[in-house]
N, C-alpha and C positions, 0 to 999 in steps of 0.2 A: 572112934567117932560114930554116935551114932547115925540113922539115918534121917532122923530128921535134921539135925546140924547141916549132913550133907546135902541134902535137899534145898538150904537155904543158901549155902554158899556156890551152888550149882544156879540158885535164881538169880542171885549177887553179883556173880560171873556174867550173867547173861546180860542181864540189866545195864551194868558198866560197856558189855560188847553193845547195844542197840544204841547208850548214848554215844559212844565213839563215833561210830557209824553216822551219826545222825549229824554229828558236828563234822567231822569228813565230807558228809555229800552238802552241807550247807554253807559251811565256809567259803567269804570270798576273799579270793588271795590277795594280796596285795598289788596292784599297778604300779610296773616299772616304769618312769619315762618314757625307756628306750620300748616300752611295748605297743606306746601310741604316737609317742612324738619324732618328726622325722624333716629335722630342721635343712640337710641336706636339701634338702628338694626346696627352699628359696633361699638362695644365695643371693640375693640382690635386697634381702633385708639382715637386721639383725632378730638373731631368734634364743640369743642364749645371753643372758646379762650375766656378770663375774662372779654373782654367784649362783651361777648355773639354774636359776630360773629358768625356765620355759617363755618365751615370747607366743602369744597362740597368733598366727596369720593361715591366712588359706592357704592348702595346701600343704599344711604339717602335722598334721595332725590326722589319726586314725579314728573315722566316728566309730566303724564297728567294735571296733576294740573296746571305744570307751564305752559306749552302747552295751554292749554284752556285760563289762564292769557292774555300771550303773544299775541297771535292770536288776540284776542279782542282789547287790546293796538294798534295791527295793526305797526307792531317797523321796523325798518330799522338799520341794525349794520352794523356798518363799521370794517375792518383790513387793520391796515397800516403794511407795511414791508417795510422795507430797504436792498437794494443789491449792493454791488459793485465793481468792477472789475470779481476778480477770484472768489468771493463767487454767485454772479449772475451767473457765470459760473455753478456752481457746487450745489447750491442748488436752488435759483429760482423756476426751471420748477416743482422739488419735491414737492414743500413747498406749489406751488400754486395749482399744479393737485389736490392734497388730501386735500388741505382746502377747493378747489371747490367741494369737494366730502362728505366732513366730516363737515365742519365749518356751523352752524348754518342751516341745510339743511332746506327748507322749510319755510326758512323768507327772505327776501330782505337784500341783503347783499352788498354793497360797497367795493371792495378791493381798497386800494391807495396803488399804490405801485412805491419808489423811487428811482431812480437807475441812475449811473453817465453817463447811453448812450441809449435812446430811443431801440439801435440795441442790446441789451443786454434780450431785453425781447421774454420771449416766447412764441410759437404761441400755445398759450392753447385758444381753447373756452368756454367764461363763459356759467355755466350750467342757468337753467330758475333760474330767481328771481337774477341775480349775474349781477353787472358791475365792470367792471373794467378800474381804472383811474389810470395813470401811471402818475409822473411825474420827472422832469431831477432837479438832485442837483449837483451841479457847481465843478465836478471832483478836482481840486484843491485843494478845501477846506478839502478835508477828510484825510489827507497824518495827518490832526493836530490832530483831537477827532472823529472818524466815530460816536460815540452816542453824541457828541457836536453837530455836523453838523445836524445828525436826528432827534434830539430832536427839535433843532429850529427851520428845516425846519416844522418838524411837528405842532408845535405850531403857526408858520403862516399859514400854512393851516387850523389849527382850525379853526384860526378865522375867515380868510375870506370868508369859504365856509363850512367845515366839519360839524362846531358844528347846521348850516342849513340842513344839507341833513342826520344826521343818530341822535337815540337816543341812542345807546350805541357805544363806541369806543373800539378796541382793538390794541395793538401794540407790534407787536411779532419781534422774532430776525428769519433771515430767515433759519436760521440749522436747522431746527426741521420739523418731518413729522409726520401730523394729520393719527393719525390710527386707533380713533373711533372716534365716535359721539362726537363734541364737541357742547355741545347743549346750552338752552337758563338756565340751571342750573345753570352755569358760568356769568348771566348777573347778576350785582349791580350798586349804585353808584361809588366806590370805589373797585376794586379787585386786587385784591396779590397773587401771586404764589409762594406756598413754595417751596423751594431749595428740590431738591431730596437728593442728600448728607448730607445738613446740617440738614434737619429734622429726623436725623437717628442717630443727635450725642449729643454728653453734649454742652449742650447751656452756658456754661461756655467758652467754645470755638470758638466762634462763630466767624466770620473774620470779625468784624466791623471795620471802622474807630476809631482808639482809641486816636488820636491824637488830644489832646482837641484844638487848636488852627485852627482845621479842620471843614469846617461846616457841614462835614458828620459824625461827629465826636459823638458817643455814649459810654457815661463814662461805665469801668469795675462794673459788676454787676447790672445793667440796660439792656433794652430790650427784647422782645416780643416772634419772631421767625428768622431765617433769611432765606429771601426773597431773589427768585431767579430773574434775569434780563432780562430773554428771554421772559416776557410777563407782558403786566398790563394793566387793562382794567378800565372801568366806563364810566361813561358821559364825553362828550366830554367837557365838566364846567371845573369837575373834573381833565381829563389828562391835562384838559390845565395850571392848578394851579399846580399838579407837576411840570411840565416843567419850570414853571415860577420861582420854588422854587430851580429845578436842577439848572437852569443857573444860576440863582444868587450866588449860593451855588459855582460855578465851577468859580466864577469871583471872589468871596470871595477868595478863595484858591489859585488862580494867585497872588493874590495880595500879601499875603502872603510866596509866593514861595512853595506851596502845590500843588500837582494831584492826589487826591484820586478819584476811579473806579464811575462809571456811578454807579455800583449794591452798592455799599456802601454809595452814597446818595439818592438811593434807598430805600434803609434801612431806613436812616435816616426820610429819609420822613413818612414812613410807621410808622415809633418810634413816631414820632409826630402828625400824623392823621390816626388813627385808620382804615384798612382797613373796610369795610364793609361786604364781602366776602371773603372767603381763598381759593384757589382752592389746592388741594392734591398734593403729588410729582404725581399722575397718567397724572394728565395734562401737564408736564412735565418731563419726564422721561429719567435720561440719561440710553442711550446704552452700556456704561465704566463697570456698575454693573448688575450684575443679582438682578433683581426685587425681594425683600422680600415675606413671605406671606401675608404682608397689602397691596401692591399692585395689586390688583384681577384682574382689569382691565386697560390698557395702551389709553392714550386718546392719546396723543402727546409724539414723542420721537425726543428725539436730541444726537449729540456726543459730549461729552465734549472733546476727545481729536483730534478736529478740531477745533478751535476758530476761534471766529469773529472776 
């Protein structure tokens, strides 16, 4: 062998060692459960659903752990909100001052936020690591389904641009005001937010679609939890396969001569693909009831007797 041969396969060798190496000290390992989550420590809630989901409530969860995680991933999360008319009016500025203050602090964070008139918005400055992208959905159209109209526009946004610029998505109703930390505990593929009401009752009760002829429709004696509507989060892969699964579901039901609610084939959805993470009534919490003792901490509050 000459020495020039050797000379290359000596650079080749080396070359193959610095990328190892490079992929070795970059790599982030995968997160166990068991390496953040520590359901032990409330026993006076439920924290594991039957198929081993994660419930997140205070007190179970490890921030540094997941902090350390996260950081390293180096993540970008997006929150879409919809506003409009008099509810832009009235909650908007709220909803965005204290998620710019509370929501994922100290990660790069994307607000989309869609509202039927540019002048509707308000003049909040996003804090460091935050932009904000507004965009106009076509006032007309919402007199029919406001979560019809959101959901779609949102779903064309996925695609064309969203599911490019953030690794997790979140999409909140805009009634609600962040009042602690809503942190990187709350990220999965998949997340669900249980009802603050309905998680407090006989699940024999539960207000699903029961109308079998309905594609939101989950027969009596069947079903999970029920899931509240003013938040769902995961990959933006993920939200966009809901949405795909709503609309279909809500063109089903037309046809049919059926309108059953945005949150009941919500549910449905949820019946049929297993959320991944649950977040607590605390990340949700209506203002209508005074907070139980399993409520210790209030992440996000909203009023139920204001509707969207």
């Amino acid at each position: 062998m000459n020495s020039k041969r050797m000379l290359l396969l000596v650079l080749f060798a080396f070359s193959l060692m610095l990328v190892e190496r490079y992929f070795r000290n970059h790599q982030v390992e995968e997160l166990r459960l068991s390496d953040w989550f520590h359901p032990r420590k409330r026993p006076d809630v439920i924290t594991k659903t039957d198929w081993l989901a994660p419930i997140v409530w205070e007190g179970t969860f490890d921030r540094q752990v997941l902090e350390k995680h996260y950081r390293r991933r180096n993540i970008t999360v997006g929150l879409a909100v919809f506003a409009t008319g008099r509810f832009a009016e009235e909650y908007l500025r709220l909803f965005l001052h204290s998620a710019n203050k509370h929501f994922m602090t100290g990660y790069r964070v994307i607000f989309y936020i869609m509202v039927d008139a540019f002048l509707q918005l308000p003049d909040i400055e996003p804090g460091p690591l935050r932009t904000f992208k507004a965009f106009e959905v076509d006032a007309e159209r919402w007199w029919l389904d406001g979560s019809l109209v959101y959901m779609k526009s949102l779903g064309e946004h996925i695609t064309s641009h969203i599911q490019d610029e953030v690794d997790f998505l979140f999409s909140m109703a805009v009634n609600q005001v962040f009042q602690n930390e809503f942190g990187v505990e709350t990220l999965g593929p998949l997340v669900a937010q249980l009802h603050a009401w309905w998680y407090f009752r006989n699940t024999k009760n539960f207000p699903y679609e029961r109308r079998p002829t309905s594609a939101a429709s989950i027969p009596f004696g069947q079903g999970d939890f029920y899931y509240g509507s003013l938040m769902v989060g995961g990959t933006p892969h993920n939200i966009l396969d809901f949405i795909e699964e709503y609309l279909n579901g809500v063109i089903h039901d037309i046809k049919n001569g059926l309108n059953s609610t945005y949150e009941k084939h919500l549910n449905k959805y949820f019946y049929l693909n297993k959320p991944t993470k649950l977040l607590s009534p605390e990340y949700s919490w209506d203002l209508a009831f005074s907070p139980p003792p399993q409520i210790q901490y209030v992440k996000v509050a909203h009023d139920s007797h204001r509707k969207l």
